[in-house]
C-alpha positions in Angstrom: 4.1 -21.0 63.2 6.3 -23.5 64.4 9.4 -22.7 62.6 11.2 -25.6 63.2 9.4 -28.2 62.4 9.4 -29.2 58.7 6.5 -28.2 56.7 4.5 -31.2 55.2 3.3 -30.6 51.3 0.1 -28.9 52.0 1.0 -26.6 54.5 4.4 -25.6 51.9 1.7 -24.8 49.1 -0.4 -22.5 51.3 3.0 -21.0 53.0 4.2 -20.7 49.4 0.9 -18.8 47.9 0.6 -16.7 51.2 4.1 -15.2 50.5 3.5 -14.4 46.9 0.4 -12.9 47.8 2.9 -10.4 49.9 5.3 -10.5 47.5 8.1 -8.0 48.0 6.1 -6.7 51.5 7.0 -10.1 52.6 10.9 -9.8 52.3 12.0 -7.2 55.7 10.5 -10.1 58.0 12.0 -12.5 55.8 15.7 -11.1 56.2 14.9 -10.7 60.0 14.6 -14.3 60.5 17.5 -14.7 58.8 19.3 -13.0 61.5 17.8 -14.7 64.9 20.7 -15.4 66.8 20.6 -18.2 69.7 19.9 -17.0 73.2 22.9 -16.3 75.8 21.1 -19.5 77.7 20.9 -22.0 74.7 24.5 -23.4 73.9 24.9 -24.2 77.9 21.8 -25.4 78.3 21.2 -27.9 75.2 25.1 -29.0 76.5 23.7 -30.0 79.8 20.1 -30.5 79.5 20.5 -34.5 79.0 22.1 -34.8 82.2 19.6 -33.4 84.7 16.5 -35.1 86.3 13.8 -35.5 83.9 11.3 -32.7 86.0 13.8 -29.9 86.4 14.7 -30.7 82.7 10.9 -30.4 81.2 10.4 -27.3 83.6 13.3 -25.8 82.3 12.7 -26.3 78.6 9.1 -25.1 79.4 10.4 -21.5 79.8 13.4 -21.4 78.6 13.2 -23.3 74.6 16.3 -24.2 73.1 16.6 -24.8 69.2 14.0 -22.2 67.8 16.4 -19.8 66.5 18.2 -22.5 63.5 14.3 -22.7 62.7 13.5 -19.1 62.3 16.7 -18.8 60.2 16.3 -21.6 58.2 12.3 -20.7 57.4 13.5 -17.2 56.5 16.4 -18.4 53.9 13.6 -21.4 52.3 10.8 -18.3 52.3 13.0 -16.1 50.5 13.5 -18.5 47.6 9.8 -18.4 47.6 9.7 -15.3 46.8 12.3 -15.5 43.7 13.3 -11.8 42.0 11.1 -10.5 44.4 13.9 -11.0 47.4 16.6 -9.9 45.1 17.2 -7.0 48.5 17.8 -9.8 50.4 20.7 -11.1 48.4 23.1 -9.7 50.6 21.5 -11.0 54.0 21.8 -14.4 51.9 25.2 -14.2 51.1 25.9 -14.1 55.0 24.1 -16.8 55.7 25.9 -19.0 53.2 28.3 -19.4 56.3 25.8 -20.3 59.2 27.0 -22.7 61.8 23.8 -24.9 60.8 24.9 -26.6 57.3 21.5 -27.1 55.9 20.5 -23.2 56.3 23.4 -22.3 54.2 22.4 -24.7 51.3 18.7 -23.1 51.6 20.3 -19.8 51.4 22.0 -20.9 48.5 19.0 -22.1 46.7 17.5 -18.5 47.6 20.2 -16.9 45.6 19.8 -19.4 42.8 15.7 -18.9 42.4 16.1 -15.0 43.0 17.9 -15.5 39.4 20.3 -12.8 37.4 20.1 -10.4 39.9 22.3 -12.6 42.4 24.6 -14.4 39.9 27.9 -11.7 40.0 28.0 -12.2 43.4 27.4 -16.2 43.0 30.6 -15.8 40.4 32.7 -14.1 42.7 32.0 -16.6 45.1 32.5 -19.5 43.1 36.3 -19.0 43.1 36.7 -18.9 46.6 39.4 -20.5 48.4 37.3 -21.7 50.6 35.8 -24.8 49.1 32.5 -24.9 51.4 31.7 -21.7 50.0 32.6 -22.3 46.9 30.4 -25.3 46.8 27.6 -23.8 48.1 28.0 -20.8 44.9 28.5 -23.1 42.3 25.5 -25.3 43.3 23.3 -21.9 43.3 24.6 -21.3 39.7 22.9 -24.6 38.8 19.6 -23.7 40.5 19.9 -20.2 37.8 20.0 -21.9 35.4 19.8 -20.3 32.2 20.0 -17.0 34.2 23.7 -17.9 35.1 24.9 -18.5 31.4 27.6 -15.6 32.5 29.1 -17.9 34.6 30.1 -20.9 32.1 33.9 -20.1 32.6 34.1 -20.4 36.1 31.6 -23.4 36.0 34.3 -24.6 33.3 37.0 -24.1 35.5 35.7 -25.9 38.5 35.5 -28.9 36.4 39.2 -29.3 37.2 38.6 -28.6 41.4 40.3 -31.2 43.5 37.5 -31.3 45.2 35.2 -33.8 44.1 31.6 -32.3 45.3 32.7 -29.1 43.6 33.2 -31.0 40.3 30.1 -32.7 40.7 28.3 -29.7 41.1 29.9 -27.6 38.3 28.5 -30.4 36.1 25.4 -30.1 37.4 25.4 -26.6 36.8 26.7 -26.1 33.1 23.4 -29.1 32.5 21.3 -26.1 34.0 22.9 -23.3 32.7 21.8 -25.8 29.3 22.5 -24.6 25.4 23.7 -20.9 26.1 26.6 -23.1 27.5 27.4 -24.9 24.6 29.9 -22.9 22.2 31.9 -22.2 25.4 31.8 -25.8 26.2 32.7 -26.9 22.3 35.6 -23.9 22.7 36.8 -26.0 26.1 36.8 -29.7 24.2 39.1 -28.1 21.7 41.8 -27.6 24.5 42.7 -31.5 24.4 42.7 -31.8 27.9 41.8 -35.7 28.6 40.5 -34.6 32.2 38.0 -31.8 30.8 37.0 -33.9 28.1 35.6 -36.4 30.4 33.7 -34.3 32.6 32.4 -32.2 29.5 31.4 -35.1 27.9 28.9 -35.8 30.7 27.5 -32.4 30.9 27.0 -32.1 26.9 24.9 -35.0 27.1 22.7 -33.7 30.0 22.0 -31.1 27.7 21.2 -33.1 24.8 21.6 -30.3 22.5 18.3 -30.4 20.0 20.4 -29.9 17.0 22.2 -32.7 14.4 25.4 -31.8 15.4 25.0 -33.3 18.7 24.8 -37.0 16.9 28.1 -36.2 15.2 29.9 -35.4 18.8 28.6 -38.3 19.9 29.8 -40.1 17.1 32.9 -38.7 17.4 33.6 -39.4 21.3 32.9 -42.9 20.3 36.2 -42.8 18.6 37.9 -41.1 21.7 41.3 -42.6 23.4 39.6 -41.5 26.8 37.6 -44.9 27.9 35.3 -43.1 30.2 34.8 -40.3 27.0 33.4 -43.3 24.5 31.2 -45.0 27.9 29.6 -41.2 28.1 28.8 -41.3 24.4 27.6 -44.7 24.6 24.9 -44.4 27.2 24.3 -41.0 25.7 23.0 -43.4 22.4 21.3 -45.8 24.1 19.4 -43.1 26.2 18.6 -41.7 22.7 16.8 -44.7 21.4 17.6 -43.7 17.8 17.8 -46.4 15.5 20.4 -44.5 13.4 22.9 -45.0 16.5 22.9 -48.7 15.8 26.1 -49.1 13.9 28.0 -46.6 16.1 27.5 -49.0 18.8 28.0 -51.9 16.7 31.4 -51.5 16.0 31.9 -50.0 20.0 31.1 -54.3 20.7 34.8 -54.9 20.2 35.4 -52.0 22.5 38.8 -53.0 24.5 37.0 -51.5 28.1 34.8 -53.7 29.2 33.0 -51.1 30.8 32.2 -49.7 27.3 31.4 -52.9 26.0 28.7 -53.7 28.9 27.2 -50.3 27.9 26.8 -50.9 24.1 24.9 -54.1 25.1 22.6 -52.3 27.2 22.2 -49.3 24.7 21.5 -52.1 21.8 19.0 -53.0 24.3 17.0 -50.0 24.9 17.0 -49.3 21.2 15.9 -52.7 19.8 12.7 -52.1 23.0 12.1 -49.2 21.5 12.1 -50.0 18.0 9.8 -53.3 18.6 7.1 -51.4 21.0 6.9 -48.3 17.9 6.5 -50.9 15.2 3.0 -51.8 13.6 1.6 -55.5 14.8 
């Protein structure tokens, strides 16, 4: 197998039933990938390669390969996602290659961690405070590929909401819409706090969710009301996207909006709803 080319769609479905076939047989050649190490030869040689004559170049390359060993790793960490609970030994092998020199095999290892499920996600918490924010990243982005299996980590999901750091934020958004309902009452406790900041980026993630319940058409209502601008935009596309016709004079009165960001969006919400309404109604 050539491990570092990328796998086209029909040879990642065989690859994919092949491993399950194995199953948990598959997992010590799995974490041994995961620990190929580049050759003595290969940093000086791929440094100097492009400047020698084009024979002694391809000779050289003939015996002596440069590049395989990023491949190796990086099929390992994408094979052991694969494999989901069944890898759960190989969470700590993953949790060391979080920090490999080649970015896009951590972010495979972190998906690994995040389909091997509830068995990974203490360590993912512990993670997900670290000081370092590349690591941090990379955990709370696995929390998000949990899903519901990571409900135990809605406070430190909530908590990165307010990171400096902007992809960290963006993630821990992402994550709390995966973790999904078993989120919610810790997300209803946060919105209680009155924290402008957290409101806004809560407001996004409860509408990801689109909790099935009622009560999710009277938050929205009520965000409409908010003093946070970007609060009553989320609540606005959040009605549109609905396509209820009970939403209409919520955004009716939202036309004298003073933002006319939020105004722009109750046109377009209006929009979808009135489409909506006029392709469900009898000829």
């Amino acid at each position: 197998m050539d491990y570092a080319s990328p796998l086209d769609i029909n040879k990642r479905d065989r690859a994919a039933e092949a491993l399950h076939a194995l199953g948990i047989n598959a997992v010590p050649t799995l974490i041994e990938l995961l620990h190929t190490r580049d050759r003595a030869y290969e940093k000086p040689l791929a440094q100097n390669v492009s400047r020698m004559p084009f024979e002694l170049r391809t000779n050289l390359l003939a015996h002596f390969p440069v590049g395989t060993s990023w491949g190796k790793r990086f099929a390992g960490a994408t094979a052991l996602g694969f494999l989901g609970t069944n890898a759960s030994v190989a969470i700590p092998d993953l949790l060391e290659t979080l920090d490999d020199p080649v970015g896009h095999i951590g972010w495979a290892a972190a998906t690994a961690l995040g389909k091997i499920g509830s068995n990974a996600v203490p360590a993912l918490i512990g993670l997900a405070a670290s000081p370092d924010a590349e690591r941090a990243h990379k955990a709370i982005y696995a929390l998000g590929v949990a899903g519901h299996n990571a409900g135990s980590a809605t406070p430190i999901l909530l908590n990165a909401l307010l990171n400096t750091n902007t992809s960290i934020r963006a993630s821990a958004q992402y994550s709390l819409s995966m973790v999904g309902t078993s989120a919610l009452p810790a997300i209803c406790e946060s919105l209680r706090k009155n924290d402008p900041q957290m409101r806004e980026q809560l407001a996004r993630v409860v509408v990801a969710i689109r909790p099935p319940n009622p009560g999710f058409m009277m938050t929205l209502n009520r965000w409409t009301h908010d003093a946070s601008p970007a609060v009553r935009l989320q609540a606005t596309e959040a009605l549109g996207n609905l396509r209820l016709t009970n939403a209409i004079p919520m955004l009716t009165r939202l036309l004298n909006d003073p933002d006319p960001s939020v105004r722009n969006a109750v046109t377009n919400a209006l929009t979808q709803i009135n489409a909506t309404a006029l392709v469900s109604s009898p000829n």
